[in-house]
C-alpha positions as CSV (number, residue, x, y, z in Angstrom):
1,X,-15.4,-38.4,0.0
2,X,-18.8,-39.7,-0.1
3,X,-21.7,-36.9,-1.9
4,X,-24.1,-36.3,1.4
5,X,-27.3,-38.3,0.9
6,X,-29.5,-35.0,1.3
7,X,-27.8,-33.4,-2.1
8,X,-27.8,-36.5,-3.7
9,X,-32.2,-36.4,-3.5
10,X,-32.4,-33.2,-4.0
11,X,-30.4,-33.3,-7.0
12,X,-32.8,-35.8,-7.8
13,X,-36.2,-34.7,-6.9
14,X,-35.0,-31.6,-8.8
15,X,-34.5,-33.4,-11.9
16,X,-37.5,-35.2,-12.2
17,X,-39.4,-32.0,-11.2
18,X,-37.9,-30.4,-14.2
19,X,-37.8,-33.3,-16.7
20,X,-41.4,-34.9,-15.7
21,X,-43.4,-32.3,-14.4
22,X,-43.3,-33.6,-11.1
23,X,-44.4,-32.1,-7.7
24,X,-41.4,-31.7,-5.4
25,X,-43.8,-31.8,-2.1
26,X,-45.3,-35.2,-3.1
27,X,-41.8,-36.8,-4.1
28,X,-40.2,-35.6,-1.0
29,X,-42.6,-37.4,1.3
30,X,-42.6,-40.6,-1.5
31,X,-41.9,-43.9,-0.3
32,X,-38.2,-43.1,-2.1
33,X,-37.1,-40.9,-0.1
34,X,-38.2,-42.5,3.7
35,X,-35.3,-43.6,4.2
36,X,-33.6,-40.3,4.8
37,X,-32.2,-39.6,8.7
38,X,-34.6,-36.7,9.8
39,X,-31.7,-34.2,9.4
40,X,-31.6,-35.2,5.9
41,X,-34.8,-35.3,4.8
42,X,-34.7,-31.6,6.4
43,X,-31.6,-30.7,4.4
44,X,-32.8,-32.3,0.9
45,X,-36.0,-30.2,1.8
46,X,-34.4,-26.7,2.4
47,X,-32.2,-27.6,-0.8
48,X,-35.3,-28.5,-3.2
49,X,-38.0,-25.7,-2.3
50,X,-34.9,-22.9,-2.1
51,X,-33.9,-23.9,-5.6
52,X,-37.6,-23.9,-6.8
53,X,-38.5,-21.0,-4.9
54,X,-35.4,-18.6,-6.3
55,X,-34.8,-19.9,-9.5
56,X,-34.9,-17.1,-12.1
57,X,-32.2,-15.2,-9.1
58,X,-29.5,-18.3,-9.4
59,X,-29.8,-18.4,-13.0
60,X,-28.9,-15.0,-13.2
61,X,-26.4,-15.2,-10.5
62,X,-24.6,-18.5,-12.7
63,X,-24.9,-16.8,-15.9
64,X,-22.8,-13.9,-14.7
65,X,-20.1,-16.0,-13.8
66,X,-20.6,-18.8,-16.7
67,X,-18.6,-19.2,-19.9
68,X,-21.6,-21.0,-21.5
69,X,-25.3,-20.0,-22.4
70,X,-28.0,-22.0,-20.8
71,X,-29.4,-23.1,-23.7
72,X,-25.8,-25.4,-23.9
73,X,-25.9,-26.3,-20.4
74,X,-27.6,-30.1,-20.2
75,X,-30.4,-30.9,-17.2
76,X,-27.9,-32.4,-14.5
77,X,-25.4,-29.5,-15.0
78,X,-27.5,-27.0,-14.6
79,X,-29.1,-28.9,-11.7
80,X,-25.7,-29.1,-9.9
81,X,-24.7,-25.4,-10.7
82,X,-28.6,-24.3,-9.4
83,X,-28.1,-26.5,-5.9
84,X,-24.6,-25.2,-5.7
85,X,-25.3,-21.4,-5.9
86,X,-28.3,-22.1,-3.7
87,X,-26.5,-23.5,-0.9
88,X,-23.5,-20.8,-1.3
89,X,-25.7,-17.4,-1.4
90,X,-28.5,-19.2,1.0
91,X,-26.7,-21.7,3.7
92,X,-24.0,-19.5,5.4
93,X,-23.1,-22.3,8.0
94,X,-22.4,-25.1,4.8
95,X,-18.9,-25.4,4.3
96,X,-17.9,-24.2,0.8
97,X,-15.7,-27.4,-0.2
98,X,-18.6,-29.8,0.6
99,X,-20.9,-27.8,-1.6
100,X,-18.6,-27.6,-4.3
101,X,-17.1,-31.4,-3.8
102,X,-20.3,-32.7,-4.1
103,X,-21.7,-30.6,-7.1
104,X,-18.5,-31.7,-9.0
105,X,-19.5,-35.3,-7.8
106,X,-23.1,-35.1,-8.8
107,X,-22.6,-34.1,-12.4
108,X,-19.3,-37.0,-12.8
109,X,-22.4,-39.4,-11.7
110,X,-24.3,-38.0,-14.1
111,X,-21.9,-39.2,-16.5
112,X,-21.4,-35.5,-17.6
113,X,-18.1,-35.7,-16.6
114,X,-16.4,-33.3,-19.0
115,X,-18.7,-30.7,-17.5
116,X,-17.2,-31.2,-13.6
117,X,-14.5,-28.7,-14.5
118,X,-16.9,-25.8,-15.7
119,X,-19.3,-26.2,-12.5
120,X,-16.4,-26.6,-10.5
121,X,-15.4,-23.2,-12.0
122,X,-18.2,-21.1,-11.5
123,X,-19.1,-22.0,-8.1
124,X,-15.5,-21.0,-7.6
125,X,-16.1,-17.8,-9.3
126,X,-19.8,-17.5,-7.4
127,X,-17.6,-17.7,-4.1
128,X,-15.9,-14.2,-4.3
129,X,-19.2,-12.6,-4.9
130,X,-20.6,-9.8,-1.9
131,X,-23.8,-11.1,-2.5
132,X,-27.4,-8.9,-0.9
133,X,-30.1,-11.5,-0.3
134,X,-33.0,-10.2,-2.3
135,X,-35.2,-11.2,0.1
136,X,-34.7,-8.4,2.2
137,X,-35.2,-5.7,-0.4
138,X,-38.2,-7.3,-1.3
139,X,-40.2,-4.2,0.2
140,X,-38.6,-1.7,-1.9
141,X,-39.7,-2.7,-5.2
142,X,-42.1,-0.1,-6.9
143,X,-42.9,-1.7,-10.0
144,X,-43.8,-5.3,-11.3
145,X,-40.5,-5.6,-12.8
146,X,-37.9,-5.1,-9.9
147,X,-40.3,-7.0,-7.8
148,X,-40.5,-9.9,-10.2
149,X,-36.7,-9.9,-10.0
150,X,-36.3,-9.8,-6.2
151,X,-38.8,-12.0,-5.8
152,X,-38.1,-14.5,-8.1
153,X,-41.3,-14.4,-9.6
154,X,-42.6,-14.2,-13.4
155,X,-43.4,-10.8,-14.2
156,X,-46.4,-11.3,-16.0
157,X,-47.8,-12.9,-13.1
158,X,-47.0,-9.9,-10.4
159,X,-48.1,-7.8,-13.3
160,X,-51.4,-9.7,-12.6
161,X,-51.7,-9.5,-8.3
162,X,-50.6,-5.8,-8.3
163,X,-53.6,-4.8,-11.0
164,X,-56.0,-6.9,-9.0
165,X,-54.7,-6.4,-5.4
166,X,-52.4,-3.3,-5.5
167,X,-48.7,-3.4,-5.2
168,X,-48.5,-3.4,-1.4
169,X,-50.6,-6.6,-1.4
170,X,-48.4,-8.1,-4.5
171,X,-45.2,-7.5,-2.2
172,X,-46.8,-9.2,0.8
173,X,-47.7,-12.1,-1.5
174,X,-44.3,-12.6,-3.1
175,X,-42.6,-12.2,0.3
176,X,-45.1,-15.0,1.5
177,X,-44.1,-17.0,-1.5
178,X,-40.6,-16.8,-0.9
179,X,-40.4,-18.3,2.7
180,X,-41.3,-21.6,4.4
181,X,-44.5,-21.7,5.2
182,X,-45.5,-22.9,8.5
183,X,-47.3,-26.6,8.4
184,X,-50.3,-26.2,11.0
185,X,-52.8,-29.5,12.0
186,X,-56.3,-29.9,12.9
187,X,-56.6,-31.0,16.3
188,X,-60.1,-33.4,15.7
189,X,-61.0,-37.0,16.7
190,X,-58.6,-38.7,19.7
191,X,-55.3,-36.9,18.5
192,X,-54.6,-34.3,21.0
193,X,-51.8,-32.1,22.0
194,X,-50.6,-34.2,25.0
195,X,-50.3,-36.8,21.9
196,X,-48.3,-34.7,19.8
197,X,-45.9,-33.7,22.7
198,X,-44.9,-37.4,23.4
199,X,-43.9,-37.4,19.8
200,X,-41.7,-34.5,20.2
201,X,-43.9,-32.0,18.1
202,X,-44.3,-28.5,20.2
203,X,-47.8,-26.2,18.9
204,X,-48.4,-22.8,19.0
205,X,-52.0,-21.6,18.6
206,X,-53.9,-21.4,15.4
207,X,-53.6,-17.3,13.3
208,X,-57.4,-18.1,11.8
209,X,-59.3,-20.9,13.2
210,X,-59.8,-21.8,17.6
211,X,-58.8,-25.6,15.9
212,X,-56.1,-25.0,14.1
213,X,-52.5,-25.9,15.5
214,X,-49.2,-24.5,14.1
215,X,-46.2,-26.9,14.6
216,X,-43.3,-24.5,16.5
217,X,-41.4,-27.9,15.8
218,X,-41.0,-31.6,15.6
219,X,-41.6,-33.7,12.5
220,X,-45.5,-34.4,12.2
221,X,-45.5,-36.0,8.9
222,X,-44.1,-39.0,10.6
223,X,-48.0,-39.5,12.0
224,X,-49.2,-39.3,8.6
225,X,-52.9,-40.5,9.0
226,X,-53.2,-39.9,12.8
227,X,-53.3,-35.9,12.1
228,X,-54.9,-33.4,9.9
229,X,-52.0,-31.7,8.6
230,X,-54.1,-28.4,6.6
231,X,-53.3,-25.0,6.1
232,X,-55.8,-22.7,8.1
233,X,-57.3,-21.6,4.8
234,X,-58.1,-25.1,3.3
235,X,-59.7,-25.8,6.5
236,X,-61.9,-22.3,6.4
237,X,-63.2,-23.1,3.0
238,X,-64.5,-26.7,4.6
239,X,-65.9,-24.9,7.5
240,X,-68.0,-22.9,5.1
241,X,-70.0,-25.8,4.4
242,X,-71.6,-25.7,7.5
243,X,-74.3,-28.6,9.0
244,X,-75.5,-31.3,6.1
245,X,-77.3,-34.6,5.7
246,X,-76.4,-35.7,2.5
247,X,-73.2,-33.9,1.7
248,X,-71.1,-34.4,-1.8
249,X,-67.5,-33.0,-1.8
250,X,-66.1,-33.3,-5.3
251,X,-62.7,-33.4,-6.2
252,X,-62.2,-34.6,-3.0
253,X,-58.2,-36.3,-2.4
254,X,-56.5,-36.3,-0.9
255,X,-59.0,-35.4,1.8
256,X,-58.2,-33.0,4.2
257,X,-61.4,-30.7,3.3
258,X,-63.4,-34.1,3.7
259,X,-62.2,-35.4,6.6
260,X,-63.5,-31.4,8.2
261,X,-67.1,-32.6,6.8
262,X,-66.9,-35.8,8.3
263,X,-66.1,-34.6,11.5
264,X,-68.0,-31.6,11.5
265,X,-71.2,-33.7,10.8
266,X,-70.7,-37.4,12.0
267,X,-74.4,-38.5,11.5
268,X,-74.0,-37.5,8.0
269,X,-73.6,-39.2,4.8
270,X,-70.3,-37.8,2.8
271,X,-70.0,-39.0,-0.8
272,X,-66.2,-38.0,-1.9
273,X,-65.4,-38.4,-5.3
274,X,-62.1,-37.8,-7.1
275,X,-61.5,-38.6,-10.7
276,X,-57.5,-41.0,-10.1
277,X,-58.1,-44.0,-8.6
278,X,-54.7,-44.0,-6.5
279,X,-55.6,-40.4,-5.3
280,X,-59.0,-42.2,-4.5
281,X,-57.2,-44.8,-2.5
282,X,-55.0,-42.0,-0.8
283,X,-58.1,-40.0,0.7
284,X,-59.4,-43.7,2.0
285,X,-55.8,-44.2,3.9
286,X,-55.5,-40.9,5.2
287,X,-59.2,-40.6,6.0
288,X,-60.8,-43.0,8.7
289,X,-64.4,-41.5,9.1
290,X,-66.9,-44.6,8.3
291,X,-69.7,-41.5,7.3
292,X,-67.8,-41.5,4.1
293,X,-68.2,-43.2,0.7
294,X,-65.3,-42.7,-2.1
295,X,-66.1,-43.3,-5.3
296,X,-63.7,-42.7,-8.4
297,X,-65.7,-40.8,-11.3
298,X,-65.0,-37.5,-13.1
299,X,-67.0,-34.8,-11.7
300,X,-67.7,-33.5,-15.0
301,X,-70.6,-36.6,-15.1
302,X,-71.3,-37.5,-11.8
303,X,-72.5,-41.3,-11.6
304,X,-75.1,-40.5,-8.9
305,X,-79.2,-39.1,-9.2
306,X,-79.6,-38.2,-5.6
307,X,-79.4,-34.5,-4.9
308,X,-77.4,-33.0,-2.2
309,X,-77.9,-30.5,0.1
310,X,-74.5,-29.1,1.4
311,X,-71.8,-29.8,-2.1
312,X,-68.2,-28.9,-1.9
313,X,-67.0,-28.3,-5.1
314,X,-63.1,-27.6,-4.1
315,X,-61.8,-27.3,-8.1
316,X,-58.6,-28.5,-9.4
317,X,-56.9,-25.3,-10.2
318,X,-53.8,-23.4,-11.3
319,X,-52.6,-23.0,-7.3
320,X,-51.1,-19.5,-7.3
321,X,-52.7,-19.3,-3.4
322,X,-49.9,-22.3,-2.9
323,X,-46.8,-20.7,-3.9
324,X,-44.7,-21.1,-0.9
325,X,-45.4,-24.8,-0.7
326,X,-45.2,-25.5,-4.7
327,X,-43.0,-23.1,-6.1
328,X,-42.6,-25.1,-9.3
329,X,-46.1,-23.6,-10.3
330,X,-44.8,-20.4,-10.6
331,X,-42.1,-21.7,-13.9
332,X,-44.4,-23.8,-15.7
333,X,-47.5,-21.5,-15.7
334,X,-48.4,-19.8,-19.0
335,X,-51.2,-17.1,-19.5
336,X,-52.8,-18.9,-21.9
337,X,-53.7,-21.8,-19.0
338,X,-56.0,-19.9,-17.7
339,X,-58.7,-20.6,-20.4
340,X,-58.6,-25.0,-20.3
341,X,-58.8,-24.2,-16.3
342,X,-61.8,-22.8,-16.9
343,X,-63.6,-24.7,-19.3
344,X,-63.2,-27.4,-16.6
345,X,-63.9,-25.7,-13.3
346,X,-66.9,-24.3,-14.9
347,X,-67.8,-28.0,-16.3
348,X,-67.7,-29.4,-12.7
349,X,-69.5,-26.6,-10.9
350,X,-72.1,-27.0,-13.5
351,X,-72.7,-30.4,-13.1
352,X,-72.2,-30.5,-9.0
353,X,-75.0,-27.9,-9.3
354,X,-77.3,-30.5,-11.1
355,X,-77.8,-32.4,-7.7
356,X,-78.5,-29.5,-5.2
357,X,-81.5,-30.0,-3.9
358,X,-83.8,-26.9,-3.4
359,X,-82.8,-24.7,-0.4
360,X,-79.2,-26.4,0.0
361,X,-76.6,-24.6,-1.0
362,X,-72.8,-25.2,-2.8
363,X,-69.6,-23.8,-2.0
364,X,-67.2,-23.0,-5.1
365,X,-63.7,-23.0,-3.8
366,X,-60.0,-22.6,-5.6
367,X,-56.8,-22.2,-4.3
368,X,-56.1,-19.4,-7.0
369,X,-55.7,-15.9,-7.0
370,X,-56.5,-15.3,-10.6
371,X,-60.1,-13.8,-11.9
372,X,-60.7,-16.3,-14.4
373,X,-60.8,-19.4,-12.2
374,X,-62.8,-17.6,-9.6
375,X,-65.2,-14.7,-9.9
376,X,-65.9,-15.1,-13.4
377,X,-66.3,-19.0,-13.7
378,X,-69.3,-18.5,-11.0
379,X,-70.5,-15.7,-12.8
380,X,-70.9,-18.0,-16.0
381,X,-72.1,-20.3,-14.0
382,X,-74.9,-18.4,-12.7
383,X,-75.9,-16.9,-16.6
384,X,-76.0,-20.8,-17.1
385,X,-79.2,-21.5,-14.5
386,X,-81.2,-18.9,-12.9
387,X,-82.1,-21.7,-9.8
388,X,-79.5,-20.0,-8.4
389,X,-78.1,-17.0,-6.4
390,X,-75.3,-16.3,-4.2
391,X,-74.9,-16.1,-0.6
392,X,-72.6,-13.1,0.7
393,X,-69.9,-15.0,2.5
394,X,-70.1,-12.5,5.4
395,X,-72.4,-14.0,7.4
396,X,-71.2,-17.4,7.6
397,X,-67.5,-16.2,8.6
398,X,-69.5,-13.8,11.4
399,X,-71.6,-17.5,12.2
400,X,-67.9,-19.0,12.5
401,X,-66.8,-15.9,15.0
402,X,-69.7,-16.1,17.0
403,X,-69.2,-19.9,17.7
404,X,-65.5,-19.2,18.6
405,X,-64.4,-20.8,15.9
406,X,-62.9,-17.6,13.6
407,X,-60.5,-16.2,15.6
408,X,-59.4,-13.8,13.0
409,X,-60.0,-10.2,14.2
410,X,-60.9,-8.2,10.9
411,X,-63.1,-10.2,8.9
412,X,-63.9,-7.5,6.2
413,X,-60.4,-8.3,4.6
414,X,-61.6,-11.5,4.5
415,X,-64.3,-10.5,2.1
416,X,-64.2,-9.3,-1.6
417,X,-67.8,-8.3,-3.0
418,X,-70.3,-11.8,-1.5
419,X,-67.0,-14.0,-1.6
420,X,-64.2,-15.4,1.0
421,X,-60.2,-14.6,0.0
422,X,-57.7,-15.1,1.6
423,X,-54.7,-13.5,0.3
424,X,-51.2,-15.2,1.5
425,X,-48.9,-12.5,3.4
426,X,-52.1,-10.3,3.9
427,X,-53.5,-12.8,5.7
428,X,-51.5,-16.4,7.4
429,X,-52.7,-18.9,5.3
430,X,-52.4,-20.0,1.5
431,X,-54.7,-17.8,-1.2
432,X,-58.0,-19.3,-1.5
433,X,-61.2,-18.1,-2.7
434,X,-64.9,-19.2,-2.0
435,X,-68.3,-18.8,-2.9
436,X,-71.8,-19.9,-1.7
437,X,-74.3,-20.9,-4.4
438,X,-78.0,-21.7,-2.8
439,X,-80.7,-23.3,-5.1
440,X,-84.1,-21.2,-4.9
């Protein structure tokens, strides 16, 4: 019996992820994998983010039942053993010999063959468990350690979110984390809903933003290019912007926050720069506004001498507001990371702050919940030049209500001293943070 092509590329995906540091979202919707039936692609999706997203709780769940410590377990058997225990505690309607048949199978063509009898054993064992999902006890946990375990989440990191957020706002973001967060589009440009409903895709109404679209269902990365898919966060931060002439979004792929600027201001000139060149070429393929010029350069030493007066500087960061879609983050992630992240955010605000023209303003943005990539690198950045000052945040959301566009009822939660977060769970988007720097 032939191994089902949806375990056979998540078995994949999963090794790479491990092995090469990989992102599971951008090799699932790689050229590799296109030719995947729908229901497939579906299936080797569940089976990739559920493995990433409860890790630490299989492990534990396989070593209870395994003969063998980890550290003598090799990549592709412990791959197969993860996906197996996945699909038996998580997928009640997936027939047990199919997920044990083809765990066996993957590890044989992994030419680990004298390990099929040991996985074939403990999934066997893993079968006669009474087994709680942890998810759903979740709410219970008092402490950073038994909601670090339920959660599957490090505990150094929940440590973290319940000192700065509390520990009913740390349970509402590790329950966030652990489900499938709902894709929602922009709905901009000649795209609209009638559109989407020829292609099969049903919307509900945006949580945050009037233009927002959640997909109820259908498949809308099949119109890659035609439609904005962004969570309601990403798109607030853009929004924040506000009206420009010369406008500079740094750090700018794959494009989704620039595409918002272009549209938002189409007699505008947008420069977007990204350091990669095929990241570069991405944002030019997925982004069709002719008011915008991409040029690859390192933000660190922008090539340019005109100043700006509306800058996005959207900063690559650690992503701990993008759990839920990259729960691979969450294992590789070290405290000491937090330091190099710094030293470069603060380098590209720094020199994005160079070309702000008097009276325009900068928005710092991250999609991290941690201090040290947020409050404290534009604190630095402010001890660095005195030109500038912030702008409470505040008053540009209330602008945003008042135009209809906000639609989110209580916009103090969406406000931490003068700057934006957005806290996933708390709120129904990804974590993001903002600021608004305006040159005096």
């Amino acid at each position: 019996m032939p191994i089902a092509p949806a375990r056979i590329a998540a078995f994949d995906i999963l090794l790479r992820v491990s092995e090469q540091d990989a992102f599971a979202s951008e090799l699932l919707h790689s050229r590799q994998y296109q030719k995947l039936t729908p229901a497939d692609h579906r299936l080797a999706t569940e089976l990739v983010m559920g493995v990433l997203r409860w890790c630490s709780v299989l492990d534990e769940r396989i070593a209870m039942q395994s003969s063998l410590r980890f550290s003598k377990l090799d990549d592709e058997v412990l791959t197969a053993l993860r996906l197996g225990c996945y699909q038996l505690t998580h997928l009640t309607r997936t027939p047990v010999h199919a997920v044990i048949h083809d765990s066996v199978e993957l590890v044989k063509q992994s030419r680990k063959r004298s390990a099929a009898s040991f996985v074939n054993a403990v999934l066997r064992k893993l079968t006669s468990e009474t087994l709680t999902p942890e998810s759903s006890r979740i709410s219970e946990a008092q402490n950073a350690s038994d909601l670090a375990s339920l959660s599957a989440h490090p505990e150094w990191l929940v440590q973290r979110w319940i000192g700065a957020f509390g520990i009913n706002s740390a349970r509402q973001i590790c329950c966030y984390d652990q489900q499938v967060p709902q894709t929602s589009v922009a709905i901009a440009g000649d795209v609209t809903e009638a559109m989407l409903g020829t292609a099969g895709i049903k919307l509900a109404p945006g949580r945050l933003l009037k233009s927002a679209r959640r997909i109820f269902s259908g498949d809308v990365t099949r119109l890659s290019g035609r439609v904005a898919i962004q969570d309601e966060g990403s798109r607030l931060i853009a929004l924040l912007v506000g009206s420009g002439t010369r406008m500079l979004d740094c750090c700018a792929a794959p494009g989704g926050k620039t595409r918002t600027l272009a549209e938002g201001n189409p007699n505008s000139s947008v420069l977007a720069i990204d350091l990669h060149l095929h990241r570069a070429r991405l944002l030019r393929k997925l982004v069709s506004a002719t008011n915008i010029s991409v040029v690859v350069a390192d933000a660190r030493s922008l090539p340019v001498t005109t100043e700006f007066d509306r800058i996005l500087v959207d900063v690559p960061c650690s992503g701990t507001g993008t759990l839920a879609r990259n729960p691979e983050i969450k294992w590789r992630l070290k405290p000491g990371d937090f330091a190099d992240l710094q030293a470069r955010q603060l380098g590209i605000l720094c020199s994005a702050l160079r070309h702000l023209m008097p009276g325009g303003r900068l928005i710092y943005s991250s999609c991290s919940l941690e201090r040290e990539e947020n409050e404290d690198v534009v604190h630095r950045a402010l001890n660095v030049d005195g030109r500038f000052r912030l702008i409470d945040c505040h008053a540009r959301l209330q602008g945003l209500k008042d135009e209809g566009e906000l639609i989110w009822e209580d916009i103090d939660s969406l406000i931490s001293g003068p700057f934006l977060r957005t806290i996933p769970g708390v709120h129904p988007c990804d974590g993001f943070f903002a600021a608004i720097f305006k040159r005096q």
